[in-house]
C-alpha positions as CSV (number, residue, x, y, z in Angstrom):
1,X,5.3,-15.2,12.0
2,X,2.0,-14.2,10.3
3,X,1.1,-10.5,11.0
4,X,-2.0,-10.9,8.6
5,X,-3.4,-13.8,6.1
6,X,-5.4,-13.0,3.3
7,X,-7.7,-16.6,2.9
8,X,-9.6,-17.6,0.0
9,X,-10.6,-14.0,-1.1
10,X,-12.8,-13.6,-3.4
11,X,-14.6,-10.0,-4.4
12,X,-16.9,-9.3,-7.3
13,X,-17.7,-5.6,-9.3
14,X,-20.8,-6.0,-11.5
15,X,-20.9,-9.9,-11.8
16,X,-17.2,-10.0,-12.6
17,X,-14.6,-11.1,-10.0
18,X,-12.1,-9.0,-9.4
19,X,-10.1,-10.8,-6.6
20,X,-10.5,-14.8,-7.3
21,X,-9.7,-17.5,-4.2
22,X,-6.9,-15.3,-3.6
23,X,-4.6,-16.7,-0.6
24,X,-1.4,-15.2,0.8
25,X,0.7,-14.9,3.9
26,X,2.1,-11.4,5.4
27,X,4.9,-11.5,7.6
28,X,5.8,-9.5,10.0
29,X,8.6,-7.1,9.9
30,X,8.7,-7.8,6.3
31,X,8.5,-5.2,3.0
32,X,6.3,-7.2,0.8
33,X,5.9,-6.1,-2.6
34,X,2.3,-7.0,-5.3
35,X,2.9,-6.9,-8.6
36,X,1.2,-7.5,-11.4
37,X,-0.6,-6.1,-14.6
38,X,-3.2,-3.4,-14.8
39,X,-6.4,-4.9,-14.1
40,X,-4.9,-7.7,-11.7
41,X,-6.7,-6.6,-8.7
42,X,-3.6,-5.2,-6.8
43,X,-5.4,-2.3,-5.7
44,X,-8.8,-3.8,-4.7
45,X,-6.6,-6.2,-2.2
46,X,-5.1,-3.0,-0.9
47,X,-8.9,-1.1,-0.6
48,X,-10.6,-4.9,1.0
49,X,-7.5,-5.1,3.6
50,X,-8.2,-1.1,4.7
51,X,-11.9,-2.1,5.0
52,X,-13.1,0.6,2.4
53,X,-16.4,1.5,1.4
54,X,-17.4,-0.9,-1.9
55,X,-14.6,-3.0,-0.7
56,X,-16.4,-4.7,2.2
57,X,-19.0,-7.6,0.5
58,X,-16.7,-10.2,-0.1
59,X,-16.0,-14.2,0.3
60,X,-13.2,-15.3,2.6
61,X,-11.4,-14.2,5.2
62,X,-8.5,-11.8,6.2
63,X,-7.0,-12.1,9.6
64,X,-4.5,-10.0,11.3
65,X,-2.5,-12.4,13.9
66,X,-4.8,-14.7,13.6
67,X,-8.2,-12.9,14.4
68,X,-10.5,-11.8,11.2
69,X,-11.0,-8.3,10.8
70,X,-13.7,-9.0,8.1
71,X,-16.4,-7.3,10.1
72,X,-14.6,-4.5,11.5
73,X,-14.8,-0.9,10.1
74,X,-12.2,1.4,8.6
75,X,-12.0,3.5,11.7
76,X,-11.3,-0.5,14.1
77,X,-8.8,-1.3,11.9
78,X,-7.2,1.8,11.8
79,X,-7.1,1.3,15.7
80,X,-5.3,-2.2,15.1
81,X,-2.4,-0.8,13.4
82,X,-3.5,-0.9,9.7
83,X,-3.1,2.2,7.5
84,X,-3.1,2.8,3.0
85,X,-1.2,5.3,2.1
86,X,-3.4,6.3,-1.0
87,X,-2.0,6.7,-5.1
88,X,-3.8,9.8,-5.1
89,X,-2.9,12.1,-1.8
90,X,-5.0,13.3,0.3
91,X,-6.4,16.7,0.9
92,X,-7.9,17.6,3.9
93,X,-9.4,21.5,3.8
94,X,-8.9,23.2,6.8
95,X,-6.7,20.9,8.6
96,X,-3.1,22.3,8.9
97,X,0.0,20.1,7.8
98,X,0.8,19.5,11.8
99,X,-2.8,18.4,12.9
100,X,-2.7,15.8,9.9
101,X,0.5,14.5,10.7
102,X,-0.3,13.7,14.4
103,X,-3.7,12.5,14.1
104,X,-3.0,8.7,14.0
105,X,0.1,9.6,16.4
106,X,0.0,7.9,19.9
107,X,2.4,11.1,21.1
108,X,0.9,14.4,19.9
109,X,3.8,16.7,20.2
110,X,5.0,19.2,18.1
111,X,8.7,17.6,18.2
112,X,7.3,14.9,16.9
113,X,5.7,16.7,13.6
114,X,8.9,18.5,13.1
115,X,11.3,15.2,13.0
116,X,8.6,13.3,10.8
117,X,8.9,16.5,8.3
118,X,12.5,16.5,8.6
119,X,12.7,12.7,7.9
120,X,10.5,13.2,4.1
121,X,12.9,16.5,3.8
122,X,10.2,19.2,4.4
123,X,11.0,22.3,6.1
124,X,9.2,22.4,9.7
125,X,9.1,26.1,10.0
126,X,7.7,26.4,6.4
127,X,5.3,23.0,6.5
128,X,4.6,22.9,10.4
129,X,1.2,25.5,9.8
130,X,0.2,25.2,6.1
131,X,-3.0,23.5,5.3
132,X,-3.3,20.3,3.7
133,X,-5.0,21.5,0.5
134,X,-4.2,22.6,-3.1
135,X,-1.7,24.7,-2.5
136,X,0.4,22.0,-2.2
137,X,1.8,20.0,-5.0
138,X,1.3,16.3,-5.3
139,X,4.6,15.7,-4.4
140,X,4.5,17.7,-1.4
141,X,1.2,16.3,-0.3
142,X,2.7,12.7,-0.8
143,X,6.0,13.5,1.5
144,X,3.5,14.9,4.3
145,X,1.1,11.9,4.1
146,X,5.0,9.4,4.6
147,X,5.4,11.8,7.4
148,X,1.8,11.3,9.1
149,X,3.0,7.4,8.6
150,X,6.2,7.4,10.1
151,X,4.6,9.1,12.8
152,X,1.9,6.6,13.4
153,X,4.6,3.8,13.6
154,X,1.7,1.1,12.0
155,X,1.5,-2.2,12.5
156,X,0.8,-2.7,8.8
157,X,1.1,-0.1,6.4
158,X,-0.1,-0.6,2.6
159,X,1.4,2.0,-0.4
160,X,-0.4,1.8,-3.6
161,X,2.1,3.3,-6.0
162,X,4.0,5.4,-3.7
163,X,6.2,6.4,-6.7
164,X,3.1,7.7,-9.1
165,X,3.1,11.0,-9.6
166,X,6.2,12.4,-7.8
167,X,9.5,13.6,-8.6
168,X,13.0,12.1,-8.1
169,X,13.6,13.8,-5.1
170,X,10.6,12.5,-3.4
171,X,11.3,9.1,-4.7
172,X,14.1,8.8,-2.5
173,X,12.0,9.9,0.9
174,X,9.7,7.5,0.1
175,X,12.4,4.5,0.4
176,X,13.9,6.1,2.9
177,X,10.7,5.4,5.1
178,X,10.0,2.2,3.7
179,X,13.5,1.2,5.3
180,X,12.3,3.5,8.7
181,X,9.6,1.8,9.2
182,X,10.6,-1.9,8.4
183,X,13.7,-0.6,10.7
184,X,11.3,0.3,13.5
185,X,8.7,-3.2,13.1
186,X,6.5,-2.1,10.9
187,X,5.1,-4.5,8.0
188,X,4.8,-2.9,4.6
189,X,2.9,-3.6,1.5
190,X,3.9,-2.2,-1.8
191,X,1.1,-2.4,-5.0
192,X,3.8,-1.7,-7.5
193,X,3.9,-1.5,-11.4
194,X,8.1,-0.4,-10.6
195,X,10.9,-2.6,-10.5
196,X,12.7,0.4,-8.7
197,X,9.9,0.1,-5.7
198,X,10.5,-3.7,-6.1
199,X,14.2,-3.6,-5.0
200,X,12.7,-2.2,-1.6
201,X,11.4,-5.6,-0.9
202,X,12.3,-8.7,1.0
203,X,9.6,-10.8,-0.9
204,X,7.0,-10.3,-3.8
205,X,4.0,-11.7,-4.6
206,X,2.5,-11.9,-8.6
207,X,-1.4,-11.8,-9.2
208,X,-3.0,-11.8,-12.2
209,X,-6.8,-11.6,-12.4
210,X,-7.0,-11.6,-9.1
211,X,-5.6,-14.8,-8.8
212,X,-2.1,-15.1,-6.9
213,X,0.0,-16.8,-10.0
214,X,4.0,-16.6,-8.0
215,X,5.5,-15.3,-5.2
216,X,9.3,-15.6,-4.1
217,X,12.2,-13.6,-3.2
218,X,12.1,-9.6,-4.2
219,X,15.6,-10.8,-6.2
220,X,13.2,-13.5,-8.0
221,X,10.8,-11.3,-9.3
222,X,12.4,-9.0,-12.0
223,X,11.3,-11.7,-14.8
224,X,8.4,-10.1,-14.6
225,X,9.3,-7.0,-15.9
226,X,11.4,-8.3,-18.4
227,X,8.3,-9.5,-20.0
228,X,8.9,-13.1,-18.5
229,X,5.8,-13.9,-16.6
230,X,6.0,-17.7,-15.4
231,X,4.0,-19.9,-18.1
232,X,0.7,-20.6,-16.0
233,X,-2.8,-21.6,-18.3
234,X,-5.6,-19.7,-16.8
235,X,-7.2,-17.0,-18.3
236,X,-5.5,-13.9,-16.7
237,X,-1.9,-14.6,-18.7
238,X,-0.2,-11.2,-17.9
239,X,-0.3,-8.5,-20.6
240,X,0.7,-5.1,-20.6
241,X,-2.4,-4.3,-23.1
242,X,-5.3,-3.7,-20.5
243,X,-7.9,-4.0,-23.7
244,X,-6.5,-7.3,-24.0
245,X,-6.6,-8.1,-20.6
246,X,-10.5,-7.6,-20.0
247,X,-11.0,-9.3,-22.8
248,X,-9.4,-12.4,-21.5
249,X,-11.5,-12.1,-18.2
């Protein structure tokens, strides 16, 4: 079944299309991963999905179980189920690592903080009253924002890169909650560059300018990485050189 189809999508930054007639089908329960080059568009699906601001003015449709969510605000769709887990973590002065973990929770118990820390491998008694800020390290930051998710048990969740930036240690957390949530009925989308992230899928789809070039089984995809990009003729071939790659567009 169809948790949310993405239908003939097209967005444009400055007269140039960054998403082109881009069609795909999310399944429910599933760990789906996008990959692609720099450049592709992987993150502007990600940012159009959540609803963000710049993101909104765009041809198509995207429906979640069948209903389109095109006209509904961040904050709605947050409310049916949808949440990005950002590249970048998020800070949030003046909010303390507990408040932000229960926010989007449905029970807001302290238990409930305490087991999502445990689960990205964070202290309670050292996390539990610390402020989401710069005192914490990127990685640190990350592993709370995994522990806000699992605690939200979304419908959808998107991770754009949930492997930048953090150590190998975190790494680890980070699949362990992919396999959490999928365990629990969560659908999860991955905007990877990694083939390591990749092996956490079920099923991956490729895009290239925007354009959705191959999809297929997770075990399917690796080509890709090995520099063996199906042959396909329109202007977005794949290349690791982004230079290149505008160009081309």
């Amino acid at each position: 079944m169809n948790l949310l189809e993405i239908r003939n999508l097209s967005l444009f930054k400055d007269n140039r299309p960054i998403l082109n007639n881009l069609s795909m089908d999310i399944w429910a329960g599933h760990v789906h991963a996008i990959i692609g080059p720099n450049g592709a568009g992987k993150s502007t699906l990600a940012n159009t999905i959540m609803g963000l601001s710049g993101y909104r003015e765009f041809e198509g449709d995207i429906l979640l179980e069948g209903e389109s969510i095109a006209p509904l605000s961040v904050d709605e769709r947050a409310r049916r189920g949808i949440t990005l887990l950002f590249q970048e973590p998020a800070r949030f002065e003046g909010l303390s690592v507990s408040q932000f973990i229960l926010a989007g929770a449905k029970v807001k118990s302290r238990a409930l903080a305490e087991e999502a820390l445990v689960k990205v491998g964070l202290a309670p008694e050292k996390y539990l009253k610390r402020a989401v800020d710069k005192t914490l390290s990127g990685g640190e930051r990350k592993r709370i924002e995994l522990a806000s998710i699992w605690a939200m048990q979304p419908r959808l969740v998107l991770m754009d890169e949930p492997d930048s930036g953090v150590d190998i240690d975190s790494v680890k957390y980070i699949f362990a909650i992919i396999k959490e949530l999928k365990k629990a009925g969560s659908t999860v989308i991955l905007i990877t560059h990694s083939p390591e992230v990749l092996r956490h899928a079920d099923h991956a789809f490729l895009i290239c300018a925007g354009t959705l070039v191959d999809k297929g089984e997770m075990s399917r995809m690796f080509d890709y990485f090995n520099g063996k990009c199906i042959p396909c003729n329109h202007i977005g071939i794949p290349v690791t050189d982004t230079t290149a790659l505008a160009e081309r567009i």
